[in-house]
C-alpha positions in Angstrom: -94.1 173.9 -91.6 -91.0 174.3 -94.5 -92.5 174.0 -97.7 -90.2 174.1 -101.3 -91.9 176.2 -104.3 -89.1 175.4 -107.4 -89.3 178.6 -109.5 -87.3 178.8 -112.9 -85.8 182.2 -114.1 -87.2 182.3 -117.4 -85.2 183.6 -120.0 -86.9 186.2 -122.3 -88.1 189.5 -122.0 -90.2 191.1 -120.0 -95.1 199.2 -136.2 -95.4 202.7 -145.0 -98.9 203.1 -145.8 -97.8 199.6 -147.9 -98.2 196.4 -146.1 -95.5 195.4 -144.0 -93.3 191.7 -144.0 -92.0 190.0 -141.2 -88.4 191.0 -139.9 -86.2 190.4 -137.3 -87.2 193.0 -134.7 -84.4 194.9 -132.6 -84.8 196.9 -129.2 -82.4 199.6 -128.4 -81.4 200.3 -124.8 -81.1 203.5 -123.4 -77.1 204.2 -123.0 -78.0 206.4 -120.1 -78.6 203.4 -118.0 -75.3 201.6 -117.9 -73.6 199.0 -116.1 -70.2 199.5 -114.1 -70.3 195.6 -112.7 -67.9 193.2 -114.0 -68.8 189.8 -115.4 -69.6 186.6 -113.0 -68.4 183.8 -113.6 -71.6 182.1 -112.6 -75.1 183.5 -112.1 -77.5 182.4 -110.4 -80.5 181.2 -112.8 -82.6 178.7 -110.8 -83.5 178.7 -107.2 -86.1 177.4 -104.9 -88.1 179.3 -102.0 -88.6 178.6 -98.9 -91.7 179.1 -97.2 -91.4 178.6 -93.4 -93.7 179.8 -91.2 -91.8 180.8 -87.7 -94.1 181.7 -84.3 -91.9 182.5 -81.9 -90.9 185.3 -79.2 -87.6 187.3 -80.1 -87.7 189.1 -76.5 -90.3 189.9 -74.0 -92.4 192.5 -76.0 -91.1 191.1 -80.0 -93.2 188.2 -81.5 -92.3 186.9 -84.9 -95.5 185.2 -86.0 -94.9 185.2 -89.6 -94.3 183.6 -93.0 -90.4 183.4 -93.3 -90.0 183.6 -97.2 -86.4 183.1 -99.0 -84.4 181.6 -101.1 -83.1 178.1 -100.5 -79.3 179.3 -101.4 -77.5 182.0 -99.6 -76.2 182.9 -103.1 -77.7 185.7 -105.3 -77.1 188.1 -107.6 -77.1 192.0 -107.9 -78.2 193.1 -111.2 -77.5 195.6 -113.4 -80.8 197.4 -114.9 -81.6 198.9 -118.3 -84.9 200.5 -119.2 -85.9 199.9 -123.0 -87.2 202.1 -125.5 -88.9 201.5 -128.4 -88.6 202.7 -132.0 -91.3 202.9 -133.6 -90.9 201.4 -137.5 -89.2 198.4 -135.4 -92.9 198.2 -133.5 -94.1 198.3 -137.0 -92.5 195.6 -138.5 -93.4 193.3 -135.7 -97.3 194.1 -135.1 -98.2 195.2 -138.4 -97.4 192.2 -140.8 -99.9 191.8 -143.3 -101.6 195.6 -142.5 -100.9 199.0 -143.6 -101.2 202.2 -142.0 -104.1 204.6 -142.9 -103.6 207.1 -140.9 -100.2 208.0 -138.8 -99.8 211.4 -135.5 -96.6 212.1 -134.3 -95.3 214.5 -131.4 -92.9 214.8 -128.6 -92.1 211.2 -128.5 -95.3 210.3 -128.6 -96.6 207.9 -132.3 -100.1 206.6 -133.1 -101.5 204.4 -135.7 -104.2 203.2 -137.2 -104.4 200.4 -139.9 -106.9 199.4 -142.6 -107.7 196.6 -140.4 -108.7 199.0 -137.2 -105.8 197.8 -135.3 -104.0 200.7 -133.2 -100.4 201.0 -132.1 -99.3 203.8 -130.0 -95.7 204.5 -128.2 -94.1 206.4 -126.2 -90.1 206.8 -124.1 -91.1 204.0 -121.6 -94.3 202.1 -123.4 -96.1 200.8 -126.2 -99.2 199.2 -126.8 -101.2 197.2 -129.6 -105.1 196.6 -130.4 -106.7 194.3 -132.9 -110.0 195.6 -133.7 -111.2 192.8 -131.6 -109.1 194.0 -128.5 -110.4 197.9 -128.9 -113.9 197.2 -129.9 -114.9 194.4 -127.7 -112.4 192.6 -125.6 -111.7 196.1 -123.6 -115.4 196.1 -122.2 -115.2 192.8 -120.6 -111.6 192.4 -119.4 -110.9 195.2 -117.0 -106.9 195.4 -117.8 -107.1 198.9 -116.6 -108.5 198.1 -112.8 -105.9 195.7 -112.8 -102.7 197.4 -113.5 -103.8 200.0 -111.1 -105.2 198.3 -108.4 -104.3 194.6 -108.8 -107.3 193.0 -109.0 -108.8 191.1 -112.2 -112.2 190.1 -112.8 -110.8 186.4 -114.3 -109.3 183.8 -112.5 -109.0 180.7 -114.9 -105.5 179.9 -114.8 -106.2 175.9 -115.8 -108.3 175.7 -118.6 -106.4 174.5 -122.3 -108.5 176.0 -125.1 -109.5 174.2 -128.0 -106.4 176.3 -130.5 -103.6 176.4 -128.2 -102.6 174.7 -124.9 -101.3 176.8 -122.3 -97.6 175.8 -122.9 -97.7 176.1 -126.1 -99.1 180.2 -125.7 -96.3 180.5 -123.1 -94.0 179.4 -125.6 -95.1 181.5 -128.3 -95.4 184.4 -126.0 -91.9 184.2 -124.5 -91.0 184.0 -128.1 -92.3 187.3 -129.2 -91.2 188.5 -126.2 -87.2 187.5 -126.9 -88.1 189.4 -130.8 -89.1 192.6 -129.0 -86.4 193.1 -127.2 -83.7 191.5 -124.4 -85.7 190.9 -121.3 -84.2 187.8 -119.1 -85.9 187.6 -116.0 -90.1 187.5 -115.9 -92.4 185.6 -114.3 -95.6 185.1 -116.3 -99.4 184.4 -114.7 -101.5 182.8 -117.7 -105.6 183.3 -117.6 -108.2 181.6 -119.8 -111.3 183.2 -121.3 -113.6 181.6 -123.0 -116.7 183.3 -126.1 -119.1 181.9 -123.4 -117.6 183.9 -120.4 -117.2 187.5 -122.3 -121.0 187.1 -124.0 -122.0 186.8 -120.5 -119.9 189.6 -119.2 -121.2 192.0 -122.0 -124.9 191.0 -121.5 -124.5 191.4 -117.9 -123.0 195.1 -118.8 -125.4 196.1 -121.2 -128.7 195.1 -119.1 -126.7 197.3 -116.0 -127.0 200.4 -118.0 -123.1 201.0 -117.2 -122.8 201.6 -121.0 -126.1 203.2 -122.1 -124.8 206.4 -122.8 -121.7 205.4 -124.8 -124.0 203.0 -126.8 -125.7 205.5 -127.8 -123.2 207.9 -128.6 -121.7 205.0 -130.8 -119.0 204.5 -128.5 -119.6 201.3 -127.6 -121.0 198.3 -129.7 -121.9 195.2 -128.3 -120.5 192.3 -130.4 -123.5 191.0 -132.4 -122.4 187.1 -131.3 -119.8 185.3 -129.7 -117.6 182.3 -131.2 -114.6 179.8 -130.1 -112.5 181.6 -132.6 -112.7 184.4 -129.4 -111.7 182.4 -127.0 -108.7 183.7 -125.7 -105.6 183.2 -123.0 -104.7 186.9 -121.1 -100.8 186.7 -120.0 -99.1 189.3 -117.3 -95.1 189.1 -117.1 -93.4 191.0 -114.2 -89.7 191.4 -113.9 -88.7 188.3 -111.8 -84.7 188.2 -111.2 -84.1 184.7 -109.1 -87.9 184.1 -109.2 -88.6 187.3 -107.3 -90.9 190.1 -107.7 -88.8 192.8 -106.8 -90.0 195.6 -105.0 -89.9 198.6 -107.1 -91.3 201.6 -105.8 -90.4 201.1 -102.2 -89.7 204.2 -100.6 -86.1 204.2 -99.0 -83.8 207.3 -97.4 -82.9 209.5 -100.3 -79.2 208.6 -101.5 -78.0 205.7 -103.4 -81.8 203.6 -102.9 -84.0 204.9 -105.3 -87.4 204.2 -106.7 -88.8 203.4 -109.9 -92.2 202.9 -111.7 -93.2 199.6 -111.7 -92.7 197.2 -114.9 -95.5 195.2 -116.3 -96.3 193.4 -119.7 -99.7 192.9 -120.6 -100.5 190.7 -123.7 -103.6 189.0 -125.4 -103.7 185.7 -127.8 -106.7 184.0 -129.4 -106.5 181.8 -132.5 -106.3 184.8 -134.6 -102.7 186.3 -133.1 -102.3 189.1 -130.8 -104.9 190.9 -130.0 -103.3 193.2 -127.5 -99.9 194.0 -125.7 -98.7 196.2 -123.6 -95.8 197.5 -122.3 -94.9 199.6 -119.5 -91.9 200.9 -118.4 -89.9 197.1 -119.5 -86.3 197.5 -117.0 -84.5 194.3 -118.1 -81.8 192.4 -116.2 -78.2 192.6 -117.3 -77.9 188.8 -116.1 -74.5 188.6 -118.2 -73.1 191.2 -116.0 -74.5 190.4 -112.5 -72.4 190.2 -109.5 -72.7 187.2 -106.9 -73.2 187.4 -103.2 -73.1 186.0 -100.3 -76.4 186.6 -98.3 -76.9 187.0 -94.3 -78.3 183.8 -92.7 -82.2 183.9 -91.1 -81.0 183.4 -88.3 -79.2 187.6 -88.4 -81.7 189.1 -90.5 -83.9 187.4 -87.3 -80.8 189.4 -84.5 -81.1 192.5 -87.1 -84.6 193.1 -86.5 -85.0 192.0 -82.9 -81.5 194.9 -82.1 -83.5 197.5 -84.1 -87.0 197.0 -81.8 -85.1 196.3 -78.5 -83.3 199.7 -79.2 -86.5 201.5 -78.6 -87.3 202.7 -75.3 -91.3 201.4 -75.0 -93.1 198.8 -73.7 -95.2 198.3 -76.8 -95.3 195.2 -78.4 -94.1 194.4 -81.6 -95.3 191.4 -84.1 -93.6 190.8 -87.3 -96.1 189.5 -89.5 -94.3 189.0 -92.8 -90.5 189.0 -93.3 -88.9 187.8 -96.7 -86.3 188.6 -99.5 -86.5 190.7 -102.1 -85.3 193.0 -104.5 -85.3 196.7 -104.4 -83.3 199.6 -106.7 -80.2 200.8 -106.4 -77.9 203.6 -108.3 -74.7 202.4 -108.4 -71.6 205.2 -110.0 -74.7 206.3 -112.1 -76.4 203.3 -112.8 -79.4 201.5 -111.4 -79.1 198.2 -110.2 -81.6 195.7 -108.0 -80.1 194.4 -104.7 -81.4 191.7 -102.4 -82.7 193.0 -99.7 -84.9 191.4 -96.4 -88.2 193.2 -96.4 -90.1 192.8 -92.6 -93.3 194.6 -92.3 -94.0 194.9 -88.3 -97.3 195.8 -86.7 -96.6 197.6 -83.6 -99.7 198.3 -80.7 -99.3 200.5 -78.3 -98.9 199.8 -74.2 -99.6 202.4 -72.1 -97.8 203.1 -68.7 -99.4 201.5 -65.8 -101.7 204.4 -64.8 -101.1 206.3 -68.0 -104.2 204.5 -70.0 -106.3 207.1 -71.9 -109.5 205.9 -73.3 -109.0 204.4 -76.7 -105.0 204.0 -76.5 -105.1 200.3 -75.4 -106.4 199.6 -79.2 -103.4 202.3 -81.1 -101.8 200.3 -83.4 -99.3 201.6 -86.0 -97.5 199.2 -89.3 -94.6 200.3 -90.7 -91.5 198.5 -92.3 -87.8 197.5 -92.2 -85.5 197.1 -94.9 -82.2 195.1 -94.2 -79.1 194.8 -96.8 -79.1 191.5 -97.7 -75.5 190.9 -98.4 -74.5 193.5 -95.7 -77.0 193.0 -92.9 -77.4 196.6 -92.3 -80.4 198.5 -91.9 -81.6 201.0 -94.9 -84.4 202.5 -93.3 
């Protein structure tokens, strides 16, 4: 069955020992990341997806059993990609309104702050990150942020819930707001999670009883908050860069040459009825959309002959299933300069057939997964 997903490409990106006053807040670019792509006259800014599942047999020993997923228009876009960096008084002047600094390290790119209201802001080339007091001293023990951006897996899943100071819509808002004063980002796609007092005094209690932090409570490293309240109730918002309304795929590992690979982009922030209580940045590429270049894209129906030429080129009897197969985008360098391309992403499962006669025990169950990448405008293979 076909089904439609819209998805709009949002616009937007994805800190004086005296107190500080609200500024306009600029973002330089690295220059070493440049564009050499002239303008389009068009670019491609909303799409839809299509999700069409397809079971059906390619050849004799190729199924396709699999979640077809691409865009509705054979028109897309390469972009050109810049990495920002931060400066730190511009950091400043954005996070620390109404603060001032107590206490102020410096070296080798690296800054770290502290403020008379126990707020920290820390920064490096490719990242930053702010924490109220809240946000260091309690939020961090019942939100595990960390697990998440390395293992993608969060331990809250309210993505419904209105609290009582903000709607959801209305944090978006203000979010992709702060987002457009920190910098240039044009292409993110946001995931918004609710958290009520009532969830995180559970969490803690739950903690504290286990033992996990025994040790550090008693060392004074961790404090349990004393009670709970709506004013810390709070939504948790993770952007990812989201050209077209797709994730691309940033660290894919592709033939050394003009494919690359790059760390993976991620914005982390935190809002309750007091402000920002945390944000983080890592590694924020943003999307020259002004200076991407149009395409035409290969029909289904190719990318479909592409892969079935590729598996019927190898001499075996094994029997291949493609069990996912979709667009999306990966890094390129480009004269110099990095750039994401479309490109069709099939990850096939491929188990073993013996020859007649030739079964050893165990080989009837060898499997092996491994992946093709197809140039989206081109229809050649990359790896």
């Amino acid at each position: 069955m076909r089904k439609f997903f819209p998805l709009i490409l949002i616009m937007a990106m994805l800190l004086t020992s005296c107190s500080r006053s609200p500024e306009e807040t600029g973002i330089e670019t690295q220059p070493s990341i440049s564009s050499s792509l002239s303008t389009s006259d068009t670019m491609v800014s909303e799409t839809s997806i299509i999700i069409d599942h397809i079971n059906e047999s390619l050849s004799s020993n190729i199924l396709l059993d699999a979640d077809l997923i691409y865009p509705s228009s054979s028109v897309m876009n390469i972009f050109p990609v810049e990495i920002q960096s931060f400066a730190i008084d511009r950091l400043e002047d954005f996070f620390l309104v109404n603060d001032s600094i107590v206490d102020q390290k410096s070296d080798s790119g690296y800054d770290f702050i502290t403020t008379k209201n126990q707020s920290t802001l820390s920064r490096n080339e490719f990242s930053f990150e702010f924490l109220s007091s809240f946000a260091a001293n309690y939020l961090s023990n019942v939100v595990n942020w960390t697990f998440y951006m390395e293992f993608g897996s969060l331990n809250i899943t309210d993505q419904t819930t209105d609290l009582d100071f903000s709607t959801r819509s209305d944090i978006e808002a203000r979010f992709l707001s702060d987002l457009e004063k920190l910098g240039n980002q044009k292409s993110v796609h946001t995931e918004i999670y609710s958290m009520t007092y009532q969830e995180m005094s559970a969490i803690e209690e739950i903690m504290v009883k286990s033992g996990e932090y025994t040790s550090e409570i008693e060392a004074g490293l961790v404090t349990p908050k004393e009670s709970w309240d709506t004013s810390d109730d709070c939504y948790i918002i993770t952007a990812e860069l989201s050209p077209n309304g797709i994730t691309p795929v940033l660290n894919v590992e592709v033939p050394l040459g003009e494919y690359t690979w790059i760390d993976p982009s991620y914005i982390w922030a935190v809002y309750s009825e007091r402000g920002i209580e945390f944000f983080h940045v890592e590694h924020p590429y943003t999307c020259q959309t002004d200076l991407s270049k149009q395409i035409s894209t290969i029909s289904v129906d190719t990318a479909k002959q592409v892969v079935n030429d590729k598996l019927s080129s190898i001499l075996t009897n094994n029997q291949y299933t493609i069990d996912r197969m979709g667009i999306s985008y990966i890094p390129r360098t480009s004269e110099g300069a990095l750039e994401l391309i479309p490109v069709w992403i099939v990850n096939i499962t491929e188990k073993y057939k013996p020859e007649e006669g030739k079964i050893s025990k165990g080989d009837e169950e060898s499997i092996n997964q491994f992946m093709i990448l197809i140039d989206a405008e081109t229809g050649k293979e990359i790896r």
